[in-house]
N, C-alpha and C positions, 0 to 999 in steps of 0.2 A: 749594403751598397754593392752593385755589381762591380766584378772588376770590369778593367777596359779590353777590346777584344784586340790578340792580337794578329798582324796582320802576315801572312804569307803568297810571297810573289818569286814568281819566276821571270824573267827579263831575259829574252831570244838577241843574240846579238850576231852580228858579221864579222865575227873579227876584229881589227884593227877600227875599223872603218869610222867615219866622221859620225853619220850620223848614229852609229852605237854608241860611240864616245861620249860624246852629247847624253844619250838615255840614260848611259849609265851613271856619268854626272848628275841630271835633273833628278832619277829616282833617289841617288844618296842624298840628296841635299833635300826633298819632298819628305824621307824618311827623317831625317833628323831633326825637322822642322814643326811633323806633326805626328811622328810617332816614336821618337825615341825611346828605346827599351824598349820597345812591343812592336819588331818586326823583323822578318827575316828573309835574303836575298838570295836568289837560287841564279847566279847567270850562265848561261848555255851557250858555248858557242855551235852554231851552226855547220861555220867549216868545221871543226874538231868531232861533231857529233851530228853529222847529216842523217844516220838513221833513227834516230832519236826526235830531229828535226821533223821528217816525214810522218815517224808514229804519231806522233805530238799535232801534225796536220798545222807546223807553221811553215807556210807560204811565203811572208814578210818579215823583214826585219828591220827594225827592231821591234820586239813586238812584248809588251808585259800582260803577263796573266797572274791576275789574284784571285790564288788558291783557296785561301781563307783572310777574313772568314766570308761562308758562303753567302749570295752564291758569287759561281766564278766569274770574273769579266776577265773582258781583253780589251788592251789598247795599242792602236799601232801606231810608230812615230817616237821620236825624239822625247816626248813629255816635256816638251817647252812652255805648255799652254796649260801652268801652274793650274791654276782656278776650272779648267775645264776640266782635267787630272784628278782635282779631288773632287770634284763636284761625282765625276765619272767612276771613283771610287766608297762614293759616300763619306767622306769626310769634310765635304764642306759646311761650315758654320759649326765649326763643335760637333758633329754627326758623331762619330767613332771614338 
């Protein structure tokens, strides 16, 4: 039996700001939901690491990128829209 894959995200935030709050809420609560034990959060903030920001070539925020497993996607936005979220990650319907 294979194990299950686990998953690595980075999540681009503004700071303080409303709508990072929010993402970084919806991704804890996506994550404990459907991948508990088998994942792991990398958050960056933008102001604190603007050069990093630029290398990385994010534009927006809040913005998650899954690292693994491959390949990598990006979503930008709040992650409100649970089912479009996993669907967009491949986890919908038992996927992962």
């Amino acid at each position: 039996m294979s194990q299950a894959p686990r998953f690595k995200f980075r999540l681009y935030v503004a700071g303080d700001a409303l709508n990072s709050a929010q993402a970084r809420a919806n991704l804890a609560a996506l994550c404990r939901a459907h991948l508990a034990g088998r994942h792991e959060i990398e958050v960056v903030d933008v102001f604190n690491e603007p050069k990093r920001a630029l290398a990385d070539a994010i534009f927006m925020t809040p913005m998650l990128v899954k690292l693994a497993p491959l390949p990598v996607q990006t979503i930008v936005g709040t992650l409100s829209q649970t089912q479009a979220v996993l669907q967009a990650l491949g986890l919908e319907s038992g996927a992962a």
